[in-house]
C-alpha positions in Angstrom: 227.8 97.1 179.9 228.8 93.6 178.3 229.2 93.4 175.1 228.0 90.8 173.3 229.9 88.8 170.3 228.3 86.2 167.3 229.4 82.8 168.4 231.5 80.8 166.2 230.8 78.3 164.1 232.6 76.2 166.5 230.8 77.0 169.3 227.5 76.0 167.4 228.5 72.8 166.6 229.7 72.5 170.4 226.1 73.7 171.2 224.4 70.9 168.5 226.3 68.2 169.7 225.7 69.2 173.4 222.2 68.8 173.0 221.7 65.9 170.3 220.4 63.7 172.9 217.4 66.2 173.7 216.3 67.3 170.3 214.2 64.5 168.1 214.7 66.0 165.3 218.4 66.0 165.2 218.5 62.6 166.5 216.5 61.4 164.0 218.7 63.0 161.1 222.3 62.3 162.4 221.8 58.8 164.5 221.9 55.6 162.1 219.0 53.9 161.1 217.8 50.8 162.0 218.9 48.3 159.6 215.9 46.1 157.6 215.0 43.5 159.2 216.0 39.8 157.7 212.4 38.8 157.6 211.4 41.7 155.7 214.3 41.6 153.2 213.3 37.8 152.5 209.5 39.1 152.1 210.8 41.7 149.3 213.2 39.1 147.6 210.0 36.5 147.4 207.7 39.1 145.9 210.2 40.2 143.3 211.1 36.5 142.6 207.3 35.9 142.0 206.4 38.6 139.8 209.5 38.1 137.9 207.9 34.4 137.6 204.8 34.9 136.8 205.8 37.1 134.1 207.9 34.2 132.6 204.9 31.8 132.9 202.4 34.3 131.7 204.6 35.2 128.4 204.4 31.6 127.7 200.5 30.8 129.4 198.9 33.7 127.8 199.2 33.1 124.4 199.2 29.5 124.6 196.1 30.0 126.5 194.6 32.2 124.0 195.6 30.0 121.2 194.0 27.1 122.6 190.7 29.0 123.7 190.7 30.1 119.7 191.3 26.9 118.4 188.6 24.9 120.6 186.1 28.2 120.0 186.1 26.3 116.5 184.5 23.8 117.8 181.9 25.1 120.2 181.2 27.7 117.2 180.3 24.6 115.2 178.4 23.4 117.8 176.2 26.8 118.8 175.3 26.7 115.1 174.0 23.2 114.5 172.2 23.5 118.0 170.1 26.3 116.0 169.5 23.8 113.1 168.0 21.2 115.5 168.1 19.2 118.3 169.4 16.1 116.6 172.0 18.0 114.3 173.0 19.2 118.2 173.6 15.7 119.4 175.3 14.3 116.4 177.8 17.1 116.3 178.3 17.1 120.0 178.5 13.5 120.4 181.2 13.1 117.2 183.3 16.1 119.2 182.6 15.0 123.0 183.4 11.7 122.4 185.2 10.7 118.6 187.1 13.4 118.9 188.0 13.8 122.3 189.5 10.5 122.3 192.1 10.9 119.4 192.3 14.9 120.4 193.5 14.4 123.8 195.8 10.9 122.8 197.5 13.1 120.1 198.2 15.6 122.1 199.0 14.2 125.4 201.8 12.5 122.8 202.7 15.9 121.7 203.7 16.6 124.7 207.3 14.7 124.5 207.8 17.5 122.4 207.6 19.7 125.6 210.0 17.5 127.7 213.1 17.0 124.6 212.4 20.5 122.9 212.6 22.5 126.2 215.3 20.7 128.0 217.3 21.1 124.7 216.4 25.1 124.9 217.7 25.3 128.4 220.8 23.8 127.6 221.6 25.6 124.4 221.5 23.1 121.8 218.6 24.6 119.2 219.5 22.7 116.6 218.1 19.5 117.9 214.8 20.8 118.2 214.2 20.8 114.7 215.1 17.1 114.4 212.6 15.9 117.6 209.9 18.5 115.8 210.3 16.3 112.8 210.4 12.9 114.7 207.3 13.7 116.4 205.5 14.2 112.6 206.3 10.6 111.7 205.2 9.1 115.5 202.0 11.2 115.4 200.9 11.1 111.9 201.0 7.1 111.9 199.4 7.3 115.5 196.4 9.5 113.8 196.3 6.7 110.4 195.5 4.3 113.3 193.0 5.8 114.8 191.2 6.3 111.6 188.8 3.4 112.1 187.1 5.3 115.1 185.7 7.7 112.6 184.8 5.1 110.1 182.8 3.0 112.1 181.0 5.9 114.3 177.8 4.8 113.5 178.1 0.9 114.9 180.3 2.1 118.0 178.2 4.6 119.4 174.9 2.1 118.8 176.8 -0.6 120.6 177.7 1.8 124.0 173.9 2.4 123.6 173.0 5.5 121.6 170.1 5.9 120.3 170.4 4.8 116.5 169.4 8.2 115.1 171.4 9.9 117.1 174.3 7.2 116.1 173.7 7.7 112.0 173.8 11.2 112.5 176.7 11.4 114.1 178.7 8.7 111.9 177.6 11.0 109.2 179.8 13.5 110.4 182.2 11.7 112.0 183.3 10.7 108.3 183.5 14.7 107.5 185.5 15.2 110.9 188.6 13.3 109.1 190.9 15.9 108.4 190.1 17.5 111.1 191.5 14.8 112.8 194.7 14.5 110.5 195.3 18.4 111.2 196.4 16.9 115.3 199.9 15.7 114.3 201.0 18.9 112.9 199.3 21.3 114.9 199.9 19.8 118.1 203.8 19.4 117.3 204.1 23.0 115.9 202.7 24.7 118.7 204.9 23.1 121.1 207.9 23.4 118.9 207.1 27.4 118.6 206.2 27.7 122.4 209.2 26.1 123.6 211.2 29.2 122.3 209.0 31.5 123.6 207.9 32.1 120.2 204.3 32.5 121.2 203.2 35.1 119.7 203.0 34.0 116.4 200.6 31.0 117.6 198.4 33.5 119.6 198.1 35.1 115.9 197.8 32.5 113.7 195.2 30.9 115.8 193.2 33.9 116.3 192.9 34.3 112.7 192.0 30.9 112.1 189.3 31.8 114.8 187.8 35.2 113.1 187.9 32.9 109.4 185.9 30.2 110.6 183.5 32.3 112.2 182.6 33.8 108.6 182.8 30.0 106.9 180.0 28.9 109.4 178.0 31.4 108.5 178.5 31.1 105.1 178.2 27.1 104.8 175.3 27.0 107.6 172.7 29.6 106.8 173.5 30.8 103.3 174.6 28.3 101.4 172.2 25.6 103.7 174.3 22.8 103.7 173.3 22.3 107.5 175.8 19.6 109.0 178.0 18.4 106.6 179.2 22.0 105.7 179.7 22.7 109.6 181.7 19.5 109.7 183.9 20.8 106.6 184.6 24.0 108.3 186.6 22.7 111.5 189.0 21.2 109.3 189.5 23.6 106.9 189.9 26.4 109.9 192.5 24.0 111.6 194.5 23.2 108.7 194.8 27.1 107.8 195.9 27.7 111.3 198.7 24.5 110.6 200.1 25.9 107.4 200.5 29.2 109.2 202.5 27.7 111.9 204.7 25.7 109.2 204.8 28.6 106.9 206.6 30.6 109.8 208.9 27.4 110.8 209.9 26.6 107.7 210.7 30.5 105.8 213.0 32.2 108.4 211.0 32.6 111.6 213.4 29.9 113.0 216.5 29.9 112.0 218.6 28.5 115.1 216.2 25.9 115.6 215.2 24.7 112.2 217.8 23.9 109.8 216.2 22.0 107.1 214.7 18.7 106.9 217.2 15.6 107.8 216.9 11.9 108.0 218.3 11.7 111.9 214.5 12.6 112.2 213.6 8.0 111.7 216.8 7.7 114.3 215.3 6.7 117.4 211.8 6.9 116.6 211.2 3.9 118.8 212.1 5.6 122.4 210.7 8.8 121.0 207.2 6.6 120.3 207.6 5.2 124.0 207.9 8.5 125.8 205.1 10.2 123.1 202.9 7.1 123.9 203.0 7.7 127.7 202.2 11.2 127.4 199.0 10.2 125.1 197.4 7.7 127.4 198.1 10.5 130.4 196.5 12.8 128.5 193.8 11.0 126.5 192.5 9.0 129.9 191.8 12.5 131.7 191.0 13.8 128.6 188.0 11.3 127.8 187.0 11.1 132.3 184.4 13.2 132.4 183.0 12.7 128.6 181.9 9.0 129.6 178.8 10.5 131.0 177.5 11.5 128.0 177.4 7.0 127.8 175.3 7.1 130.9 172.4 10.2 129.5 172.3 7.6 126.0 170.6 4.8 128.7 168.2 7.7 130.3 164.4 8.6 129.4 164.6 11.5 127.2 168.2 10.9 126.1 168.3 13.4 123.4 167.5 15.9 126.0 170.3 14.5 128.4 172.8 14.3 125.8 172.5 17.7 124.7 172.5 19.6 128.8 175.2 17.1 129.3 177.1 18.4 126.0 176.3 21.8 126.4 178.4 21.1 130.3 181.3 19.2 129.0 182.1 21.5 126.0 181.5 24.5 128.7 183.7 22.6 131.0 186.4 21.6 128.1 186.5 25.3 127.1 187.4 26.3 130.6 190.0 23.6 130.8 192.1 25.0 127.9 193.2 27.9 130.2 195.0 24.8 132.8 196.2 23.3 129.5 197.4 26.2 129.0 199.4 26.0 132.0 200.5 22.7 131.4 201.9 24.1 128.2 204.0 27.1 130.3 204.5 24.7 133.4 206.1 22.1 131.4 208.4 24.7 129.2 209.4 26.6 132.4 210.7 23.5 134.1 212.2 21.9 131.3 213.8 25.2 130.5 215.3 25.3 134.2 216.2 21.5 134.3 218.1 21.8 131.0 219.7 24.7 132.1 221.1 23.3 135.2 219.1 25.2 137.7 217.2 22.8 140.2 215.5 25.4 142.7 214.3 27.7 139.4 212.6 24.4 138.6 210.8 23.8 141.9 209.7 27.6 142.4 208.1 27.8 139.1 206.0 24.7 139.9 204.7 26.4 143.5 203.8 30.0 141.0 202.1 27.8 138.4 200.1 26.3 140.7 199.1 29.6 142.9 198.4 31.8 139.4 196.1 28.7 137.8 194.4 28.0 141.1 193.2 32.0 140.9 192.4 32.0 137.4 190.0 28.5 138.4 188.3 30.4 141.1 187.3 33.5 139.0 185.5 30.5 136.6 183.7 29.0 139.4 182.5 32.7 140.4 181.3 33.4 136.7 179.3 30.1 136.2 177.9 30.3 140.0 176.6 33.9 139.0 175.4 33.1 135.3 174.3 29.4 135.8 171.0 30.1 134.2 172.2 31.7 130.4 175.2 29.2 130.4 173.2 27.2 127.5 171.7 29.8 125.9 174.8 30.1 123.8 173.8 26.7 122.6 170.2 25.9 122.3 166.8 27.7 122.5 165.6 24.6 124.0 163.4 25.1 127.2 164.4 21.5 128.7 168.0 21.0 127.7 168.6 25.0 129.1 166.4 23.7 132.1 168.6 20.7 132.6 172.0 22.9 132.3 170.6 25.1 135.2 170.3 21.8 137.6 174.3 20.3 136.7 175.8 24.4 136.8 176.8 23.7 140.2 178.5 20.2 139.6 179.7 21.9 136.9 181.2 24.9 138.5 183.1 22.8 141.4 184.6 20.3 138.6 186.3 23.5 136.8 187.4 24.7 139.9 189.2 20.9 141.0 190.6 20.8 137.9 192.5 23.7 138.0 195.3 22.4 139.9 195.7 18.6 138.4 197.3 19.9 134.6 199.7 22.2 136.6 201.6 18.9 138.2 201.0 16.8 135.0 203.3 19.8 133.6 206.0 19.2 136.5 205.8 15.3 135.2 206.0 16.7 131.1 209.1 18.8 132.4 211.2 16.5 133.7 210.1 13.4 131.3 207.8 11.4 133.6 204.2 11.2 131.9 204.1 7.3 132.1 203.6 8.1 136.2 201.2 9.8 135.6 199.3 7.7 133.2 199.3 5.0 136.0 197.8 7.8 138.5 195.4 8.6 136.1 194.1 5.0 135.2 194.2 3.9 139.4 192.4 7.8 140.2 190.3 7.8 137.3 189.1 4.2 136.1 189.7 2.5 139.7 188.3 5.0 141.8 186.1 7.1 140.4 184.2 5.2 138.0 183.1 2.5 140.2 182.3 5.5 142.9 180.2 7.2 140.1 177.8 4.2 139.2 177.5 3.4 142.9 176.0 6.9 143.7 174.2 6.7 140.1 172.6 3.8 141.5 171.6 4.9 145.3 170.8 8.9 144.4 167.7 10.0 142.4 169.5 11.4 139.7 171.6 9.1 137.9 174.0 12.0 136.3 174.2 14.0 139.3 175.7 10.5 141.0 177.8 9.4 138.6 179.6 13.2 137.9 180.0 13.4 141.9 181.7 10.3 142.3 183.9 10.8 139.1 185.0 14.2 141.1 186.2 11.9 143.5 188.6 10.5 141.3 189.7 14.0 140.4 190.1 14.4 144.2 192.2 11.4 144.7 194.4 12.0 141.5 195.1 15.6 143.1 196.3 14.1 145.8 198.5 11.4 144.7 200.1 14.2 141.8 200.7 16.7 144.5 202.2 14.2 146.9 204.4 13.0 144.5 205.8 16.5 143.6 206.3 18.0 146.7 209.0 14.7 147.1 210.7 15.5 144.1 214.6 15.4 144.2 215.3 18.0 141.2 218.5 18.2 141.2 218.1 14.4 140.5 215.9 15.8 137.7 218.2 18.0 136.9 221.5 15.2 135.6 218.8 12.6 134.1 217.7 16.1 132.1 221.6 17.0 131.0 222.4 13.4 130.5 219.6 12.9 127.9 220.1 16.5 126.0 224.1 15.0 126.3 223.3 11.8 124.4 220.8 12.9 121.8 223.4 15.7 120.9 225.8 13.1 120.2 224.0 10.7 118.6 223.5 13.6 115.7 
C-alpha cells in the first residue's frame, strides 16, 4: 500500500504555473492587462477638459445671465403692465424701449465692453490694480457718451412722427421717453460695474444685487400702476429708480471693501488716455448698438401698415420676447469675453481657443431648448402682455419666425466675445454694418415687397443678414493666430502698467 503525502507548497505553485495557460481565470488574474488605448485616453482628457470648462464659463455665464434676465425683466414688467392699461399706453411704452432705448442701451454697452478686453487681460496677467483706474476711465467716456445721446429722448415725439408713427402713438411715447431719462443715465455706471465685478469672477454679488432690484420693482409697479393710478408716467419712473438701486449696490460693494486688490481709491490717471480708451469703447458701441437695434427696425415697417397699433404691439410683444431670450447669449458674451481675455493675459494661447469651441457648443444648446419652448407654447407667448384678441392673434402667425431668429442668434454673441477678448470689436462693427445694413436690409424690403406679408418678408430677409454675419464671424475665428493674440494682449497690459 502507497502511502500518500500533502504536497508542498512548492509543488503547488509548480502545479499553478504548469497549467496557467489552461485555466481563464488564472490567466486573467496574473497576465498583464492590456494597456488603454491612446484614443481612449485622449477621449477621457477632452471630457474632463470640457467640464472643467464649462464650469469656468458657467461660474461667470450664470450669474451674468441671471443678472441680465433680472435687469431686462424690469422692463418687460413695465411693459406687461401698461399693456393692461391699454393698447396705446402698450405702444408708447414699447416703442420708447424697442426703439429709444435700444439704441443708447445697446451703444452704451457695446462701449462697456472695452472694459471686458483691458479689465480681464489685466486679471490674467496679475496686475489688479489697473482695473480700478480703466473702471474709472470708462465712467467719464460713457457718462459724456450718454449726455450726448440725450437729445433722442427729448425730441421722441418729432423723430418717431418723421420714421412714420402714427402721431398718437408718437406723443405718447415722447411723453415717456422724457421720464425714461435716468433710466438712461443709470447705463454708464451699471454697464461699467458689472463688467468690472464679473471680470474677477465676482459674480455673485451682481446675480444678487440685480435680483433684488428685480423683486423691488415688481412691488413699485404695482404700487405706482394700480394703486396709486398714475398709469404711464409712474411705470416710466419705476425703471429708473429699480436700475439705479441695482447701481448703487454694485458701487456700494466696489467702493467699501468688496474689492480691495482691484480698487484702490479714486485717482486722476483715470483722464490719462481717455482718447484710445474712447476709440476702442467707441468700436465696441457701434458693434453692439448696430446688432442691437437689427431686428427692432421692423417695428418702422408695422408704423406704415393698416392697423399699425395692432402691428406695433405683436411686433413688440416678439422683439421684447426675442430681446429677453438674447440676454442669456449676452450672457455668454459677457463669460466668453472674460474667459479669453483671462487666458490671453495670462499667456496661455490654446486655453484661449478651447474656451471659444465650449462657449459656442454650451450657448448653441441652451438656443435650441428656446426654440423648443416657443415652438411648443407659440399660442400663450403674448398673453403675458396683452388681453388683446388680434395683437395675441398676430404673435401666433410671427412665433415661428420668431423661434428660428432666437435659435441663429445663439451662436453670433459667442464670437463677438472671441473679438471683445482679444481687443478687436471695430472688425466686427464692419461685419455687422456689411451683414446687417448691406445685406440684410435690402434682402428684407425685397421680400417685403414680393411676399404677401410685408413683416414676414422683411424679418426673413433680415435673418439672412444674421446668416451671413455668422458666417463671416466664424470664418474669421477659426483663422485666428492666438498666440499672436496672446503678445498684442501682454504688450498692452505691459504699457498701461507703466504708464501708471
Amino acid at each position: 500500500m502507497t502511502t500518500r503525502y500533502p504536497a508542498s507548497p512548492k509543488s503547488v505553485s509548480t502545479l499553478v504555473m504548469a497549467n496557467e495557460e489552461n485555466h481563464p481565470l488564472i490567466q486573467s488574474t496574473l497576465r498583464p492587462q492590456e494597456p488603454t488605448s491612446k484614443s481612449t485616453t485622449q477621449l477621457h482628457s477632452l471630457i474632463e477638459r470640457t467640464c472643467s470648462e464649462s464650469k469656468k464659463l458657467w461660474n461667470i455665464a450664470g450669474p451674468s445671465i441671471f443678472s441680465r434676465l433680472a435687469m431686462f425683466s424690469i422692463t418687460v414688467v413695465t411693459q406687461s403692465f401698461s399693456g393692461h392699461l391699454s393698447d396705446l399706453d402698450l405702444a408708447a411704452i414699447s416703442i420708447s424701449c424697442t426703439l429709444l432705448i435700444s439704441i443708447t442701451f445697446g451703444f452704451l454697452l457695446g462701449m462697456a465692453t472695452a472694459l471686458e478686453t483691458l479689465c480681464g487681460q489685466a486679471y490674467g496677467a496679475g496686475q489688479h490694480h489697473m482695473l480700478g483706474v480703466y473702471l474709472q476711465r470708462s465712467w467719464v467716456v460713457l457718462f459724456l457718451s450718454s449726455i450726448l445721446l440725450l437729445p433722442l429722448f427729448v425730441f421722441a415725439t418729432p423723430l418717431l412722427v418723421l420714421i412714420g408713427q402714427p402721431p398718437e402713438v408718437a406723443e405718447r411715447a415722447g411723453l415717456v421717453a422724457i421720464w425714461l431719462i435716468p433710466f438712461h443715465l443709470s447705463f454708464p455706471f451699471q454697464f461699467t460695474l458689472q463688467r468690472f465685478l464679473q471680470c474677477q469672477l465676482k459674480t455673485a454679488i451682481v446675480a444678487w444685487v440685480s435680483g433684488g432690484a428685480f423683486v423691488i420693482h415688481v412691488i413699485l409697479s404695482w404700487v405706482f400702476v394700480y394703486k396709486m393710478r398714475i398709469g404711464i408716467v409712474g411705470a416710466a419712473l419705476t425703471i429708473g429708480f429699480s436700475w439705479w438701486l441695482s447701481v448703487l449696490g454694485m458701487l456700494g460693494y466696489t467702493l467699501y471693501g468688496g474689492c480691495p486688490c482691484s480698487w484702490t481709491g479714486f485717482s486722476d490717471q483715470a483722464f490719462v488716455g481717455l482718447w484710445d480708451f474712447f476709440k476702442l469703447s467707441l468700436a465696441s458701441g457701434v458693434m453692439l448698438a448696430l446688432e442691437n437695434f437689427y431686428y427692432r427696425l421692423l417695428l418702422l415697417v408695422s408704423g406704415f401698415m393698416d392697423n399699425s397699433k395692432i402691428a406695433i404691439d405683436a411686433l413688440s410683444v416678439c422683439v421684447t420676447i426675442y430681446g429677453w431670450e438674447s440676454m442669456i447669449p449676452l450672457g455668454f458674451l459677457a463669460a466668453t469675453g472674460v474667459r479669453v481675455s483671462n487666458e490671453l493675459g495670462a499667456g496661455n494661447a490654446k486655453g484661449a481657443k478651447f474656451a471659444t469651441v465650449v462657449s459656442v457648443v454650451n450657448t448653441v444648446l441652451v438656443g435650441f431648448i428656446f426654440w423648443l419652448i416657443i415652438m411648443a407654447f407659440n399660442e400663450k407667448l403674448a398673453l403675458i402682455f396683452t388681453s388683446s384678441s388680434s395683437v395675441i392673434q398676430m404673435v401666433n402667425e410671427l412665433a415661428i419666425l420668431l423661434a428660428f431668429t432666437i435659435l441663429l442668434n445663439c451662436i453670433q454673441p459667442v464670437l463677438s466675445g472671441v473679438a471683445v477678448g482679444s481687443g478687436r470689436q471695430a472688425v466686427v462693427a464692419y461685419i455687422n454694418i456689411g451683414s446687417y445694413y448691406l445685406v440684410g436690409i435690402p434682402l428684407g424690403l425685397l421680400l417685403g415687397w414680393l411676399l404677401p406679408s410685408a413683416i414676414v418678408g422683411m424679418w426673413t430677409g433680415m435673418m439672412s443678414g444674421t446668416v451671413v454675419q455668422t458666417l463671416i464671424l466664424a470664418i474669421i475665428t477659426m483663422r485666428y493666430d492666438w498666440e499672436r493674440e496672446v503678445l498684442k494682449a501682454q504688450i498692452l497690459v505691459k504699457e498701461d502698467t507703466t504708464s501708471n
